[in-house]
OpenMM code with the backbone's topology and positions (N, CA, C; nanometers):
from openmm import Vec3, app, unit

residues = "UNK UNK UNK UNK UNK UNK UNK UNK UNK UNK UNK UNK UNK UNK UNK UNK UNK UNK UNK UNK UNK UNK UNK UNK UNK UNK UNK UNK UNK UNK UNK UNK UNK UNK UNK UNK UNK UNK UNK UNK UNK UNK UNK UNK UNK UNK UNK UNK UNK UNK UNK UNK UNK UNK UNK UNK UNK UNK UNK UNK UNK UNK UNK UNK UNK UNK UNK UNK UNK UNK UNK UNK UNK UNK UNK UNK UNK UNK UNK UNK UNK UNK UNK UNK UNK UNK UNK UNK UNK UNK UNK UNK UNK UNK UNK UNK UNK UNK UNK UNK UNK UNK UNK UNK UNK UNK UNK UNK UNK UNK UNK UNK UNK UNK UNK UNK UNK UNK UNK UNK UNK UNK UNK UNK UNK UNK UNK UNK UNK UNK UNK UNK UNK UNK UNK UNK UNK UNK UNK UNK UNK UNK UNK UNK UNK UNK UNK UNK UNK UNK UNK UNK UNK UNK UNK UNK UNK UNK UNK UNK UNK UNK UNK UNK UNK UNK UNK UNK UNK UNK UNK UNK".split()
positions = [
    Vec3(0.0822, -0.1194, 0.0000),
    Vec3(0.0000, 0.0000, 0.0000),
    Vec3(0.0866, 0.1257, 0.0000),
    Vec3(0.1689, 0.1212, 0.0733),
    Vec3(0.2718, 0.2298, 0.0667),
    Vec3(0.3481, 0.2953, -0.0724),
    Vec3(0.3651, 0.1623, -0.0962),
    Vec3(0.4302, 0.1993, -0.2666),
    Vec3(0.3647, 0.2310, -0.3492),
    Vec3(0.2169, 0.1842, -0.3769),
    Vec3(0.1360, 0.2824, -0.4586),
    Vec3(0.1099, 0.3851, -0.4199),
    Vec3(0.0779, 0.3913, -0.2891),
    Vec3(0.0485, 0.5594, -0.2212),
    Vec3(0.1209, 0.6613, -0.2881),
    Vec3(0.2808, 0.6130, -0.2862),
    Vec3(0.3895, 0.6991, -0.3366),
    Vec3(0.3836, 0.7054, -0.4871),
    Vec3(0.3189, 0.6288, -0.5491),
    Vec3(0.2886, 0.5891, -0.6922),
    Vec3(0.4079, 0.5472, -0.7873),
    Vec3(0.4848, 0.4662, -0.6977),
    Vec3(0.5912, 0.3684, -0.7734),
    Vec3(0.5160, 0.2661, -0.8684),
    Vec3(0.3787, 0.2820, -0.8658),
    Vec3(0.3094, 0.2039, -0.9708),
    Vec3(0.2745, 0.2590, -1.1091),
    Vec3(0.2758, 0.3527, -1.1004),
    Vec3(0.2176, 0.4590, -1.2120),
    Vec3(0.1062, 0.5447, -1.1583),
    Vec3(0.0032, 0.5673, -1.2735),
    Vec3(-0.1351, 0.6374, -1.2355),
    Vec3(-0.2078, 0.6194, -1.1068),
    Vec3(-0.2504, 0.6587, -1.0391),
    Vec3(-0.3353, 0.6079, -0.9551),
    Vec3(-0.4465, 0.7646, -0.9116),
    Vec3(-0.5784, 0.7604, -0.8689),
    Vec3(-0.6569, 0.8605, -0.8354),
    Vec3(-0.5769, 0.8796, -0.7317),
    Vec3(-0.6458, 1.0586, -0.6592),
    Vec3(-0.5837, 1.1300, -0.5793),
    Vec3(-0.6261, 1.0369, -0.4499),
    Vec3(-0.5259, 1.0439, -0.3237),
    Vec3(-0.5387, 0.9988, -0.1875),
    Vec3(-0.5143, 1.0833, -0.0898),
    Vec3(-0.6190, 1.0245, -0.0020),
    Vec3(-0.5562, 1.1122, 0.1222),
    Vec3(-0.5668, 1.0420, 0.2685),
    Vec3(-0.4773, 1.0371, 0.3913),
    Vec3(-0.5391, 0.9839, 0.4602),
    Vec3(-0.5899, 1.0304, 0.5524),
    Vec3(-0.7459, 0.9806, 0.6301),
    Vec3(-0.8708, 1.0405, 0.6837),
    Vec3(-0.8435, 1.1741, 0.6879),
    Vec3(-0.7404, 1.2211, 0.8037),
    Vec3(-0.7402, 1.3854, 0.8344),
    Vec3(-0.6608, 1.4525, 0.7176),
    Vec3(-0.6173, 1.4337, 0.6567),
    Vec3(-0.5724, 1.5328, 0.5803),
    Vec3(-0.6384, 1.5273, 0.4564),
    Vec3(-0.7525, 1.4891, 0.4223),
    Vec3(-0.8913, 1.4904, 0.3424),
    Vec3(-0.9323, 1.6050, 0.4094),
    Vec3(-1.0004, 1.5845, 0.4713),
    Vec3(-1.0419, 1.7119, 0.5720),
    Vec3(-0.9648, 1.8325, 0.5864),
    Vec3(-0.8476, 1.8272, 0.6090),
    Vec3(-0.7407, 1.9363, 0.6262),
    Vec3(-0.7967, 1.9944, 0.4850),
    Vec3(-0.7653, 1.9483, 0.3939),
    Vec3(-0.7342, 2.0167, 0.2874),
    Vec3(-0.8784, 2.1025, 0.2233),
    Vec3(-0.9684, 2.0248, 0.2749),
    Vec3(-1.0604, 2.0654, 0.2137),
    Vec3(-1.1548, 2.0328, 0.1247),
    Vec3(-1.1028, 1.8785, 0.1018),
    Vec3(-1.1226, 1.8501, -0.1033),
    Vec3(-1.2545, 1.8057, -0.0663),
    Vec3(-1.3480, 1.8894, -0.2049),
    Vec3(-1.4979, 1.8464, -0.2398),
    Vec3(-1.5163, 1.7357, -0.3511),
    Vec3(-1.4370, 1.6287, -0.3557),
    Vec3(-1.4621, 1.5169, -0.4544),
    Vec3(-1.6182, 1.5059, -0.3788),
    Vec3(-1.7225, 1.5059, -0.5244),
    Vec3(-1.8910, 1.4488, -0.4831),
    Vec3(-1.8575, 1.3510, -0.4078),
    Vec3(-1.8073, 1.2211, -0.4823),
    Vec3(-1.7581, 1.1075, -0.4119),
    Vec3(-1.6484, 1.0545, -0.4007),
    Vec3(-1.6223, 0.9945, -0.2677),
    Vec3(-1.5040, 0.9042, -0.2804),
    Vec3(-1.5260, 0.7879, -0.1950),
    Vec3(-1.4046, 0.6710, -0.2452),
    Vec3(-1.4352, 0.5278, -0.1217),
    Vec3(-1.3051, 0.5745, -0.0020),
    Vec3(-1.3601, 0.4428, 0.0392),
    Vec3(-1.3047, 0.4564, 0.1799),
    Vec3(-1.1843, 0.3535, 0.2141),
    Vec3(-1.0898, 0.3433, 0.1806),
    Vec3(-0.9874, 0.1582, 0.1931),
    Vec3(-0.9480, 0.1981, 0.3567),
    Vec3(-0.9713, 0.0839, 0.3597),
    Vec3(-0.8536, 0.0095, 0.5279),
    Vec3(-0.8148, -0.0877, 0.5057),
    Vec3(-0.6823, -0.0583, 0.5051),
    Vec3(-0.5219, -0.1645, 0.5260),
    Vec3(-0.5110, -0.1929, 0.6661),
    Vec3(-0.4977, -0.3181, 0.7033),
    Vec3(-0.4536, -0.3217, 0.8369),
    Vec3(-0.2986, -0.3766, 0.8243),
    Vec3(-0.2071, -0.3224, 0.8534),
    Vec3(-0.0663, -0.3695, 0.8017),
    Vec3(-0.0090, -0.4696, 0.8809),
    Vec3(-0.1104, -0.5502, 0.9766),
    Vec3(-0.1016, -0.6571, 1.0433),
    Vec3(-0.1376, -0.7908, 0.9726),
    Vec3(-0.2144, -0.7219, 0.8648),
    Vec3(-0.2884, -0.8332, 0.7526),
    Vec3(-0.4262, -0.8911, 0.8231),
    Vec3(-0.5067, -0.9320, 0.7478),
    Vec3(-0.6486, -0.9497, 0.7187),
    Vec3(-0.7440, -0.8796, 0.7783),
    Vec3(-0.7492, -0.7257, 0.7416),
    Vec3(-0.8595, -0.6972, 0.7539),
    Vec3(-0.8688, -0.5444, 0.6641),
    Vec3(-0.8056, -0.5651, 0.5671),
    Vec3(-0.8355, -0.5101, 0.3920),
    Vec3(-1.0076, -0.5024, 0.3708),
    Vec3(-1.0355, -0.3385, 0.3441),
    Vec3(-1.1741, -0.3630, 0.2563),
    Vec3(-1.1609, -0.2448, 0.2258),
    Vec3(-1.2911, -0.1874, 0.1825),
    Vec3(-1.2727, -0.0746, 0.0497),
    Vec3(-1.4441, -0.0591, 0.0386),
    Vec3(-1.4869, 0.0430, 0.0800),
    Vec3(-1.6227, 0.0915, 0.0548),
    Vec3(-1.6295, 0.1899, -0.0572),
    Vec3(-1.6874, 0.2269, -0.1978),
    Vec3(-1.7356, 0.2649, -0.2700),
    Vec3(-1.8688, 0.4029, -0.2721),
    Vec3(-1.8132, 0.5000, -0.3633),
    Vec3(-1.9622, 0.5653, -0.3335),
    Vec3(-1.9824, 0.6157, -0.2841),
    Vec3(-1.9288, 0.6709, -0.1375),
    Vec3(-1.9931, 0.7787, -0.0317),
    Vec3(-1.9523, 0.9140, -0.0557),
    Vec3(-2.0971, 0.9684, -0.0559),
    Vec3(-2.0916, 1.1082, -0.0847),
    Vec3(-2.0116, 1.1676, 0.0055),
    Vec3(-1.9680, 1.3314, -0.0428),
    Vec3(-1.8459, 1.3882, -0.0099),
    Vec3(-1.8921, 1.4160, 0.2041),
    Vec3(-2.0498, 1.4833, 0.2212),
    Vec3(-2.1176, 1.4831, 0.3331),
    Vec3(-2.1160, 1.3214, 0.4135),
    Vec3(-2.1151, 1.2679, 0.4074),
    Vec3(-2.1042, 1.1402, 0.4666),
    Vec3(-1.9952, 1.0711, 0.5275),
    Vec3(-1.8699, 1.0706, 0.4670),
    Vec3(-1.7622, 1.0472, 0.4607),
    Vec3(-1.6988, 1.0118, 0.6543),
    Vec3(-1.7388, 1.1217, 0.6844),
    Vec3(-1.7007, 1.1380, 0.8780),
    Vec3(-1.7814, 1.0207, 0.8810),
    Vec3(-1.8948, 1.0526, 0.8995),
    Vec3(-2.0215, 0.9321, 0.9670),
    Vec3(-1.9480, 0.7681, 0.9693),
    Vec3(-1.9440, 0.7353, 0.8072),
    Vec3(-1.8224, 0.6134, 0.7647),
    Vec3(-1.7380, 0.6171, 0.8326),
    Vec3(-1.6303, 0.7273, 0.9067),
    Vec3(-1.5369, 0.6854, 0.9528),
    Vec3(-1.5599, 0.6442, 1.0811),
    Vec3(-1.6234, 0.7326, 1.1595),
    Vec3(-1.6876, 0.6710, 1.3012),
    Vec3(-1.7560, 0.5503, 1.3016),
    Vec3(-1.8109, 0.5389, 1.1909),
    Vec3(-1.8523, 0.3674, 1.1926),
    Vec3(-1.6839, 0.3040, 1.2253),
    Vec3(-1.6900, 0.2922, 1.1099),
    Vec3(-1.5492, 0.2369, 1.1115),
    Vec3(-1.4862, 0.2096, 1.2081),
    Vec3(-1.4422, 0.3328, 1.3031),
    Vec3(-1.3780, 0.3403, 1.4316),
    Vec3(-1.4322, 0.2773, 1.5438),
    Vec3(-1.6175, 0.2723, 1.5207),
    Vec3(-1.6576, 0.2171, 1.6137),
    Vec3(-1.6551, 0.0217, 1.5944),
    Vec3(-1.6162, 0.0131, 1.4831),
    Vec3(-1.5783, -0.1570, 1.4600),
    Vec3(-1.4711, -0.1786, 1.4643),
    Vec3(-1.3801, -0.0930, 1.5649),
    Vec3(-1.2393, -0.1113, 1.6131),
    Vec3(-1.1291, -0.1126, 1.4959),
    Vec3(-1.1242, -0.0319, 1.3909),
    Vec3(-1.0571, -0.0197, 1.2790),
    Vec3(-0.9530, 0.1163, 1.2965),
    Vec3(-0.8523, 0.0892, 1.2806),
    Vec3(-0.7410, 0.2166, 1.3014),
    Vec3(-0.7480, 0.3537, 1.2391),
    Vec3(-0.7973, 0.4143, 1.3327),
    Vec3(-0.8312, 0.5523, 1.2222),
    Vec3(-0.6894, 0.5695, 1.1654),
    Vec3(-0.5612, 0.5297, 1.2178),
    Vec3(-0.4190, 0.5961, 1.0826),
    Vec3(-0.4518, 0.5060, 0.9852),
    Vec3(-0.4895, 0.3733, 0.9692),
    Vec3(-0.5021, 0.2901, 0.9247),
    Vec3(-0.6016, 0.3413, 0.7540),
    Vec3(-0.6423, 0.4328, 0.7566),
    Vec3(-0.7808, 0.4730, 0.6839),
    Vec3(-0.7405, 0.5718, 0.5731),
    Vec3(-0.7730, 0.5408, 0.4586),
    Vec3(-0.7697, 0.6132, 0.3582),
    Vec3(-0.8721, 0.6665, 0.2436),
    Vec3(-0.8742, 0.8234, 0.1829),
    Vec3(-0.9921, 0.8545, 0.1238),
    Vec3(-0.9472, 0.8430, 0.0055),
    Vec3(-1.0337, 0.7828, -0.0763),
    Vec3(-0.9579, 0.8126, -0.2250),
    Vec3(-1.0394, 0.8879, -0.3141),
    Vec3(-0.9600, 0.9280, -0.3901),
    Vec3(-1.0986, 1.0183, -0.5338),
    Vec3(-1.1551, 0.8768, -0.5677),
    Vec3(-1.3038, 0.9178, -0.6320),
    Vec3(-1.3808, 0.8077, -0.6706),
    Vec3(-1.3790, 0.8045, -0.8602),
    Vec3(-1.3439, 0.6712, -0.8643),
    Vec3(-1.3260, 0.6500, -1.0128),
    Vec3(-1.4570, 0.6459, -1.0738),
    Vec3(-1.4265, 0.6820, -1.1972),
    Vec3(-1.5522, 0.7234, -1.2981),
    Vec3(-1.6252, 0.5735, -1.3858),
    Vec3(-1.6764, 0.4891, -1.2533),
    Vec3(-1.6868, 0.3544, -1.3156),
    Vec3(-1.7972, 0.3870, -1.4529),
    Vec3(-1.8768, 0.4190, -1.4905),
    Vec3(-1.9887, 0.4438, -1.5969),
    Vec3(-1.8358, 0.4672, -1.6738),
    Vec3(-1.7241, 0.5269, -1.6761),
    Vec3(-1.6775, 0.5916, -1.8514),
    Vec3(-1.5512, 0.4241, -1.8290),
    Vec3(-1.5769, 0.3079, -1.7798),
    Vec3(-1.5038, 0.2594, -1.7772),
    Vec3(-1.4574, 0.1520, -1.8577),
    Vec3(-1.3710, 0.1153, -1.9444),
    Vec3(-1.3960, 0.0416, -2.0874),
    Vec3(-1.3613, -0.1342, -2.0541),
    Vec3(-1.2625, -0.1595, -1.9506),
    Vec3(-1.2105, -0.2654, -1.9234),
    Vec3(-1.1764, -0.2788, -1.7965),
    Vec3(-1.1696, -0.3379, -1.6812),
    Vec3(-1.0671, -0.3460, -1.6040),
    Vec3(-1.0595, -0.5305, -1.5766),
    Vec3(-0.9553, -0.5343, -1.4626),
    Vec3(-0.9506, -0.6809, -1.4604),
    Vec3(-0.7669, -0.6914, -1.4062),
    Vec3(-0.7473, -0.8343, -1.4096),
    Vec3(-0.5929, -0.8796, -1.3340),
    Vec3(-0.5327, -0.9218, -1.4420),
    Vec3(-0.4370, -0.8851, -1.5070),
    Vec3(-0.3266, -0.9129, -1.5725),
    Vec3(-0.2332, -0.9745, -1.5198),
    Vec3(-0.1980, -1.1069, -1.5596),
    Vec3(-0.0429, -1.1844, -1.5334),
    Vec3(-0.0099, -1.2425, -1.6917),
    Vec3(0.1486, -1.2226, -1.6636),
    Vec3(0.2121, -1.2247, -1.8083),
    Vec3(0.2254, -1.4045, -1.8190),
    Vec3(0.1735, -1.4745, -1.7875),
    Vec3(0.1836, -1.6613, -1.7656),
    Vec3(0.0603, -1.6824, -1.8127),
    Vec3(-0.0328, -1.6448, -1.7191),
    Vec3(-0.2161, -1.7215, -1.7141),
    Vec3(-0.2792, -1.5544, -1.8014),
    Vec3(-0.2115, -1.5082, -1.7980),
    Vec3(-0.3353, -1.3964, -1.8888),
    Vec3(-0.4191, -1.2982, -1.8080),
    Vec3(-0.5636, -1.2981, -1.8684),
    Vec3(-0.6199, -1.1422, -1.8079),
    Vec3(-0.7570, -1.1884, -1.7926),
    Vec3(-0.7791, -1.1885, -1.6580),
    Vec3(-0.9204, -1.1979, -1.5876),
    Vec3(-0.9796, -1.0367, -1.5655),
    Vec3(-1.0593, -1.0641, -1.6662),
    Vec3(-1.1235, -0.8845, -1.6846),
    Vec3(-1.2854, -0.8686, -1.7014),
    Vec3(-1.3543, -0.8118, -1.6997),
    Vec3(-1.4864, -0.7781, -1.7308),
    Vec3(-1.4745, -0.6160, -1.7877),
    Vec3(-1.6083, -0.6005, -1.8626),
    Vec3(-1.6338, -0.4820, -1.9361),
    Vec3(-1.7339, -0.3974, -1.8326),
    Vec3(-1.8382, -0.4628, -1.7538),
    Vec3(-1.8982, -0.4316, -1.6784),
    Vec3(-1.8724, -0.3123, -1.5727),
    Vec3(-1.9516, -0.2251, -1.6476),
    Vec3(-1.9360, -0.0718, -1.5504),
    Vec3(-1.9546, -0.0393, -1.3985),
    Vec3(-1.8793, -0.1025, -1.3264),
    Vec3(-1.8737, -0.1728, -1.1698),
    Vec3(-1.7379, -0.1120, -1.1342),
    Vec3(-1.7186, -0.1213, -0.9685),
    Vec3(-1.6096, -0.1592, -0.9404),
    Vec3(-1.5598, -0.2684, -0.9907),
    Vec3(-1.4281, -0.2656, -0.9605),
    Vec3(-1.3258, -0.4059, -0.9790),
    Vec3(-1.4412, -0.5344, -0.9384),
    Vec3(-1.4044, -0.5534, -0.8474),
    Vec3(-1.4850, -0.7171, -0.7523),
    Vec3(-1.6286, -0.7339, -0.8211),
    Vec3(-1.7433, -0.6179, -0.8230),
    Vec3(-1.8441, -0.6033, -0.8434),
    Vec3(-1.9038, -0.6933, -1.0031),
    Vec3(-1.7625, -0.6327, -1.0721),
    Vec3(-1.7277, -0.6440, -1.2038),
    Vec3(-1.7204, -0.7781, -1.2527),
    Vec3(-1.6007, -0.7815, -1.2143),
    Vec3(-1.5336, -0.9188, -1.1957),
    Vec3(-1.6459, -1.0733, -1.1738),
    Vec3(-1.7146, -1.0108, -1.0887),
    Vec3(-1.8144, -1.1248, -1.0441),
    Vec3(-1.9356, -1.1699, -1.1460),
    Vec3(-1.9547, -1.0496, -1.2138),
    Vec3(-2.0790, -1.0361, -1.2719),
    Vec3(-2.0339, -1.0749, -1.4294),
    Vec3(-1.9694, -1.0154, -1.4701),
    Vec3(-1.9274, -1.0421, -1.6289),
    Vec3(-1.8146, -1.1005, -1.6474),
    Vec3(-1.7021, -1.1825, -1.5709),
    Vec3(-1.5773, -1.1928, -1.5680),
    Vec3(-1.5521, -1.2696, -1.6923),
    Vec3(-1.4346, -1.2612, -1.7279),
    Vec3(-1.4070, -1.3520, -1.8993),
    Vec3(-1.2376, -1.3247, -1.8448),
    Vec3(-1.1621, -1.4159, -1.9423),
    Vec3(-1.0716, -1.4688, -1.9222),
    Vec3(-1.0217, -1.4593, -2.0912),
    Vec3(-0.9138, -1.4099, -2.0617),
    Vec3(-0.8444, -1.3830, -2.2180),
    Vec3(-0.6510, -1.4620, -2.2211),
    Vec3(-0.6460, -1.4889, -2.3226),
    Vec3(-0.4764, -1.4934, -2.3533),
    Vec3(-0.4167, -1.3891, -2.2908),
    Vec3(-0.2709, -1.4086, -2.3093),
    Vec3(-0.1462, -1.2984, -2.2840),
    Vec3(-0.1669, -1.2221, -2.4185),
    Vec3(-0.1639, -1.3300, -2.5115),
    Vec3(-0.1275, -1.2117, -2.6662),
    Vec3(-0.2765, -1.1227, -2.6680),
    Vec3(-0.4014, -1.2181, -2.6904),
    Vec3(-0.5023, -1.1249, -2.6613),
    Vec3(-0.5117, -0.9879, -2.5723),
    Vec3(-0.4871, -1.0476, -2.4533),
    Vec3(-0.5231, -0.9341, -2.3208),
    Vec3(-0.4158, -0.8071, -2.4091),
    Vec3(-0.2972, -0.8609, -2.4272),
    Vec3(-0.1800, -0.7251, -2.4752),
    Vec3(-0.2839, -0.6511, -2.6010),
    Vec3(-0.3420, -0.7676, -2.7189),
    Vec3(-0.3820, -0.6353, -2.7762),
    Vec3(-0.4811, -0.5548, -2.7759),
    Vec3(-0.5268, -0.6217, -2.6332),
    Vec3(-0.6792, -0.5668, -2.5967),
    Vec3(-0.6353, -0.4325, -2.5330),
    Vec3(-0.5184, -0.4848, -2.4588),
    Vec3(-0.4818, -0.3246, -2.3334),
    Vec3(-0.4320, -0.2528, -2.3997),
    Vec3(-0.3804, -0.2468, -2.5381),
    Vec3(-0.2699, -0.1820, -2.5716),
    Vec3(-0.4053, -0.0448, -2.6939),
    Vec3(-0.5101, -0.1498, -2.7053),
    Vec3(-0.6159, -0.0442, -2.8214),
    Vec3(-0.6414, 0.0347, -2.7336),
    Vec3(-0.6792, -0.0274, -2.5837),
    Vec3(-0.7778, 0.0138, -2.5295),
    Vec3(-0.6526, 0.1508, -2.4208),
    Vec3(-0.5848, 0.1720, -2.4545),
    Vec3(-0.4577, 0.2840, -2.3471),
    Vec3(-0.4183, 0.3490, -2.4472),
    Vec3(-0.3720, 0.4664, -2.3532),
    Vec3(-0.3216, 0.5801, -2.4254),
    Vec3(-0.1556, 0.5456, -2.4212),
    Vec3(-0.1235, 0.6150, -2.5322),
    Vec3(0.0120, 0.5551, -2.5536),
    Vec3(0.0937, 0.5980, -2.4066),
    Vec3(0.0801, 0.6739, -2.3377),
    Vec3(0.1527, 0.7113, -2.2141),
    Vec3(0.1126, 0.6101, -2.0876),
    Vec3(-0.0452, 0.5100, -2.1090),
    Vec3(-0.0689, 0.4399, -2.0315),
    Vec3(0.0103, 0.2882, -2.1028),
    Vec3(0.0327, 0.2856, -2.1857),
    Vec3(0.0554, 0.1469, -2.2252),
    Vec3(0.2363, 0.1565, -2.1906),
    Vec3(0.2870, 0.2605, -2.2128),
    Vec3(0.4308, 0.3024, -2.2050),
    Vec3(0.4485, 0.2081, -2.0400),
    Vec3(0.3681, 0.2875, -1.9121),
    Vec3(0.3660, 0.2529, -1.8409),
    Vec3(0.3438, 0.1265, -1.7728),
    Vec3(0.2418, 0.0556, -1.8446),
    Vec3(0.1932, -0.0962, -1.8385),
    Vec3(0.3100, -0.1507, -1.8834),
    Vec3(0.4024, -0.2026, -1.9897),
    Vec3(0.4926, -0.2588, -2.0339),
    Vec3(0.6133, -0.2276, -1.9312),
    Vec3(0.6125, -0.0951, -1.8857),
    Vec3(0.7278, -0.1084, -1.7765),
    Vec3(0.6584, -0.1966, -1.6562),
    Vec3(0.5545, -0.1926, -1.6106),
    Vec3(0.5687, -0.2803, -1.4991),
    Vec3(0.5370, -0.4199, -1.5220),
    Vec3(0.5406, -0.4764, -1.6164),
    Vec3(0.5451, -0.5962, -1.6958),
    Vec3(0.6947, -0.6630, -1.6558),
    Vec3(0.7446, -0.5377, -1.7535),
    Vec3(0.8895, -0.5707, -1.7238),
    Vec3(0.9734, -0.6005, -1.5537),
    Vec3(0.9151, -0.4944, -1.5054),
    Vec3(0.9745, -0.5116, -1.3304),
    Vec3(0.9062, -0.5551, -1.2631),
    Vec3(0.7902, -0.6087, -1.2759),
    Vec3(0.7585, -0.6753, -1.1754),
    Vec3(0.6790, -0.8213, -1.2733),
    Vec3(0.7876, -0.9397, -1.3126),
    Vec3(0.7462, -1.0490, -1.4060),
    Vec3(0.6923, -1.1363, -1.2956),
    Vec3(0.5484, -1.2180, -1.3519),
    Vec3(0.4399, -1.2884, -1.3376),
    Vec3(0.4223, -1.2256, -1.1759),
    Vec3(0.3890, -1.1325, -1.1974),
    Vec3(0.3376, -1.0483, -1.0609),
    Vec3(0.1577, -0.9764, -1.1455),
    Vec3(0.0619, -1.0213, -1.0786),
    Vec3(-0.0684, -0.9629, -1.1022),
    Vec3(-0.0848, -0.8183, -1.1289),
    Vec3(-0.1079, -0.8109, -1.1903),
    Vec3(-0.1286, -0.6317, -1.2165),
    Vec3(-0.2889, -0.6027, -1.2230),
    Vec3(-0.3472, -0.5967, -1.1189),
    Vec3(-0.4206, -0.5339, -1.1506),
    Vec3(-0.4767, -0.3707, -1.1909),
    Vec3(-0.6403, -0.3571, -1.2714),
    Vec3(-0.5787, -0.2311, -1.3292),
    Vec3(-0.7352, -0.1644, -1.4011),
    Vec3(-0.7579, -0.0985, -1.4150),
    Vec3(-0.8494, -0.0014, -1.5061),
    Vec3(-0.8594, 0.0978, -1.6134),
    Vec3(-0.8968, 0.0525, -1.7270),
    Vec3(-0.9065, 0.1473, -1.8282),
    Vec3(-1.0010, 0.1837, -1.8616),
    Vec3(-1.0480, 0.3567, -1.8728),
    Vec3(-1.1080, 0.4587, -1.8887),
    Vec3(-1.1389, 0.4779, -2.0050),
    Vec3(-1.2453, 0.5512, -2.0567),
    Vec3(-1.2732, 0.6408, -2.1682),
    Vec3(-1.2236, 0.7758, -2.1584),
    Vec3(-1.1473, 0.8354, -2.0253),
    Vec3(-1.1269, 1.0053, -2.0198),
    Vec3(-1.0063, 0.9481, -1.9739),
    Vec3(-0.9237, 1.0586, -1.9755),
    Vec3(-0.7520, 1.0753, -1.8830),
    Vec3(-0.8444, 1.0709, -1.7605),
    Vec3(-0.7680, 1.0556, -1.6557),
    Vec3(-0.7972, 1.0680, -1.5272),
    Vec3(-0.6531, 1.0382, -1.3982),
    Vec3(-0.6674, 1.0566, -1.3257),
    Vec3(-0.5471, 1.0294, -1.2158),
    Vec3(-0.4653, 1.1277, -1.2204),
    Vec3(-0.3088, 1.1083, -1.1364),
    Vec3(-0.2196, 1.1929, -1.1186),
    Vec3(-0.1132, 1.2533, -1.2341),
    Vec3(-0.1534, 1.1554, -1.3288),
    Vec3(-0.0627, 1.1907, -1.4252),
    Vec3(-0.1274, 1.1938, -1.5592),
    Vec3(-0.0423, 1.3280, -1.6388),
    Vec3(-0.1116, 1.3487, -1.7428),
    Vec3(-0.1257, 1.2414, -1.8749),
    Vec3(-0.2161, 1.2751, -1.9681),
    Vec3(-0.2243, 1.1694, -2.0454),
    Vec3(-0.2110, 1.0405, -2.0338),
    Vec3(-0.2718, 1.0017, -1.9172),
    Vec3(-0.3434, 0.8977, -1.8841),
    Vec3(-0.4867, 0.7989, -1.8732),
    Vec3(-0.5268, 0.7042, -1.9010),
    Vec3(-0.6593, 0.6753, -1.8999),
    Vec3(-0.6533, 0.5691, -1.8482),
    Vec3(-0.5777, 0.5164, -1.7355),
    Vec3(-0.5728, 0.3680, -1.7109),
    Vec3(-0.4982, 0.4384, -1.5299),
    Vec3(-0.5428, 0.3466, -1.4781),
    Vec3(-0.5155, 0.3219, -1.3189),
    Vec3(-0.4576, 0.1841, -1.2606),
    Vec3(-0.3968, 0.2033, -1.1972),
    Vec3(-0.3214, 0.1032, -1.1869),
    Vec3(-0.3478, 0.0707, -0.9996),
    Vec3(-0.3810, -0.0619, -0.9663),
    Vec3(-0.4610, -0.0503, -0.8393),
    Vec3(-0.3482, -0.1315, -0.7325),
    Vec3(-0.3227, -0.1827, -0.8440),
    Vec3(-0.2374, -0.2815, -0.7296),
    Vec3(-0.1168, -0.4200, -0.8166),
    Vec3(-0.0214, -0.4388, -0.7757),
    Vec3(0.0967, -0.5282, -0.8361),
    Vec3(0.1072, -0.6385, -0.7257),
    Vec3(0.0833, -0.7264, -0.7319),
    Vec3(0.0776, -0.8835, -0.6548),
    Vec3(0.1221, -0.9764, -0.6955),
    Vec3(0.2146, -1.0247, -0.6021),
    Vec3(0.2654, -1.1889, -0.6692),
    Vec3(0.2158, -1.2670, -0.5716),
    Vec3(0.1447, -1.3550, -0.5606),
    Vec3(0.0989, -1.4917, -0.4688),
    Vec3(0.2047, -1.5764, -0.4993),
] * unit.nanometer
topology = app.Topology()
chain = topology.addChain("A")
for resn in residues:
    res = topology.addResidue(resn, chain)
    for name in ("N", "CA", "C"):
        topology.addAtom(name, app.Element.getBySymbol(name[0]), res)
């Protein structure tokens, strides 16, 4: 979590954690909510909550004994403009859905399963040449490590000329 935070992954939407959302001010309509517990198992990720709501969620939260440092706000991705997302490994290929969902939501409902050569020339139509630049580098550095990931119809995230997000790099 740390290393994407810092965005040694590439793209990723804006973050913040709990108080310095607040500090700053930011009126994203919406954003989700992730908790890492860096003790391991107890990862989740709420979706959707309007920008007014956001506290309420966290006091939940807090009141189900969850670490408020532990807690992070993120900008909320533009699932409706979303063309593909899904898990990329350069061995077994690309578990993806088209389905305008979160990731999991997605995944569950429409999931399909493609080749390596496929998935490449699926990601490669479907990215902007500055997102695919980026995809092939972490191909390269991080081999048969999961990439999961999202591609857009608009730029979006921290970096320009981008249309793809990059959520997370996993090797099991």
């Amino acid at each position: 979590m740390r290393r994407w935070h810092a965005g040694e992954f590439g793209n990723k939407l804006r973050t913040w954690l709990y108080v310095e959302y607040f500090r700053r001010n930011t009126r994203c309509p919406e954003v989700g909510l992730r908790y890492s517990d860096p003790r391991g198992g107890g990862a989740c990720f709420e979706a959707h909550i309007p920008h007014y709501a956001v506290h309420d969620r966290i006091v939940a939260w807090e009141f189900m004994g969850r670490n408020l440092d532990n807690i992070m706000v993120c900008e909320e991705a533009p699932d409706h403009r979303l063309v593909v997302n899904g898990e990329y490994h350069d061995v077994y290929g690309f578990h993806f859905s088209r389905v305008k969902k979160p990731m999991r939501a997605a995944l569950k409902e429409g999931g399909r399963c493609a080749s390596v050569p496929r998935a490449r020339l699926m990601l490669r139509q479907a990215m902007t040449p500055s997102s695919w630049t980026d995809f092939e580098e972490l191909t390269e550095t991080y081999p048969e490590h999961v990439i999961e990931l999202s591609v857009y119809e608009c730029m979006l995230g921290v970096l320009p000329g981008r249309n793809t997000i990059i959520w997370e790099v996993r090797n099991y």
